[in-house]
C-alpha positions as a Python dict, from the first residue, in 0.01 Angstrom:
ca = {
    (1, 'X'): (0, 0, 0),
    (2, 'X'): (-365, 124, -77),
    (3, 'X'): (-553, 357, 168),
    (4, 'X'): (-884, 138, 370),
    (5, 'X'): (-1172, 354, 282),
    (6, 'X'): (-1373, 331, 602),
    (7, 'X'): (-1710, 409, 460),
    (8, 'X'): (-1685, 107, 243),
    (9, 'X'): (-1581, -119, 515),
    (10, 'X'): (-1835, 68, 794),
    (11, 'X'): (-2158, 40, 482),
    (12, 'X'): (-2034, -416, 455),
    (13, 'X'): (-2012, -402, 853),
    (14, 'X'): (-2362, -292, 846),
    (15, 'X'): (-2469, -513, 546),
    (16, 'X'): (-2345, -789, 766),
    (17, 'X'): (-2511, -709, 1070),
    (18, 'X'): (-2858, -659, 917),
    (19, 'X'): (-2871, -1000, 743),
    (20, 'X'): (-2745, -1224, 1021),
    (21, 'X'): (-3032, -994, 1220),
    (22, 'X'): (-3306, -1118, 948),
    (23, 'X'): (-3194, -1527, 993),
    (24, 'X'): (-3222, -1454, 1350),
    (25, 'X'): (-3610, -1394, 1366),
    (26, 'X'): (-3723, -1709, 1316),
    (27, 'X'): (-3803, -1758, 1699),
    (28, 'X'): (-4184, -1702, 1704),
    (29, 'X'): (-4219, -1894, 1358),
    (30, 'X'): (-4428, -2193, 1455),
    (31, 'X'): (-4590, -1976, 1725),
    (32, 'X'): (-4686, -1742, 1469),
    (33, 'X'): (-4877, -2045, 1233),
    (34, 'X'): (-5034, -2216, 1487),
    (35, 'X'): (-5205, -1895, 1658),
    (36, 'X'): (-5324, -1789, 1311),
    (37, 'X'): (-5458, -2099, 1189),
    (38, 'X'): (-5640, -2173, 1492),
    (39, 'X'): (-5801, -1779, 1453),
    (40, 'X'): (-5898, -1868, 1142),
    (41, 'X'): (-6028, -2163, 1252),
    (42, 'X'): (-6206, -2031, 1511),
    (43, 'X'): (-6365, -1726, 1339),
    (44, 'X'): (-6731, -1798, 1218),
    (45, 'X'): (-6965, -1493, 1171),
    (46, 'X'): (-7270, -1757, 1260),
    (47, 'X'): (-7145, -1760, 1590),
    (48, 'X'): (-7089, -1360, 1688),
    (49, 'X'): (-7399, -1262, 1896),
    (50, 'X'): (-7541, -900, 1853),
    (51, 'X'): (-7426, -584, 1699),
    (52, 'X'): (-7136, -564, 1973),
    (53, 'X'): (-6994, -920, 1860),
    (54, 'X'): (-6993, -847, 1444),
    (55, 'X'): (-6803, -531, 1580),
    (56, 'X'): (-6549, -770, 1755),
    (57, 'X'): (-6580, -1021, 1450),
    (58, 'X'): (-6473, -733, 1269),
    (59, 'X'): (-6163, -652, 1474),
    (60, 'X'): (-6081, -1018, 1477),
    (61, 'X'): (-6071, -1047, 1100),
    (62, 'X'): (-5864, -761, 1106),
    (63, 'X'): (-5620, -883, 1300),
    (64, 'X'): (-5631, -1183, 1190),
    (65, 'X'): (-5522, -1006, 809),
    (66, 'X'): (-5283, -791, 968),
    (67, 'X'): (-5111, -1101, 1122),
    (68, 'X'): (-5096, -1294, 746),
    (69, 'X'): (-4961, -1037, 645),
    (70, 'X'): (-4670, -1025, 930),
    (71, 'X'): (-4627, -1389, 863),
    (72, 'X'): (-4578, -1272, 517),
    (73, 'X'): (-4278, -1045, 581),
    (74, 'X'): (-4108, -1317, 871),
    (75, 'X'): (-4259, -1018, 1115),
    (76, 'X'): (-4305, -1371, 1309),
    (77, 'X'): (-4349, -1177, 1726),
    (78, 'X'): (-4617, -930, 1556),
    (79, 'X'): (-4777, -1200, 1396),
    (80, 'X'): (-4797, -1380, 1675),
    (81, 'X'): (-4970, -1095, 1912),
    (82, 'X'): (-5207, -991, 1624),
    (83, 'X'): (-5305, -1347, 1605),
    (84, 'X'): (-5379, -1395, 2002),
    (85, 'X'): (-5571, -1060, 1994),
    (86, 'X'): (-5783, -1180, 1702),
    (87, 'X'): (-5848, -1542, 1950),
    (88, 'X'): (-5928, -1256, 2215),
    (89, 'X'): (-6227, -1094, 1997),
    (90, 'X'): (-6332, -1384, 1847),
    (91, 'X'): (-6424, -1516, 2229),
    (92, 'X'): (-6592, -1174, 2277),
    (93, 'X'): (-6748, -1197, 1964),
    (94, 'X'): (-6913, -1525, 2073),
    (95, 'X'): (-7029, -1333, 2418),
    (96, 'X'): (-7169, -1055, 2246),
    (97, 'X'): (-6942, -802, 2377),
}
């Protein structure tokens, strides 16, 4: 009877493990598209008041870029919060703050 190597069976253990983690991260998914198409939706640079609100516009559109990106790699619960911060500075952007 052949030996069991056990770093062969411990490295497909782990194989196994990491992909049934990847199909697993699919939970903020439609959270993740909706928040980011309704930033980019929302984000006008007409409507940011002041020198204060471009430098929120700016943040937002960074976000915003960061979170297309996320959506990009299925990063879908980072997507998600970069996309509800972006919402967050494009409202300040629109005060002027």
């Amino acid at each position: 009877m052949p030996a069991v190597n056990i770093p062969s069976i411990s490295a497909l253990l782990v194989i196994a493990l990491s992909l049934s983690a990847c199909a697993g991260k699919t939970q903020y998914r439609t959270a993740c598209a909706s928040e980011v198409d309704a930033a980019w939706s929302e984000l006008s640079i007409a409507k940011a008041e002041g020198f204060s609100g471009t430098v929120s516009y700016g943040k937002a559109l960074g976000l915003i870029t960061s979170a297309r990106t996320m959506q990009t790699v299925e990063n879908f619960d980072n997507c998600y919060r970069h996309a509800k911060d972006a919402r967050f500075y494009i409202r300040e952007s629109r005060k002027g703050q």
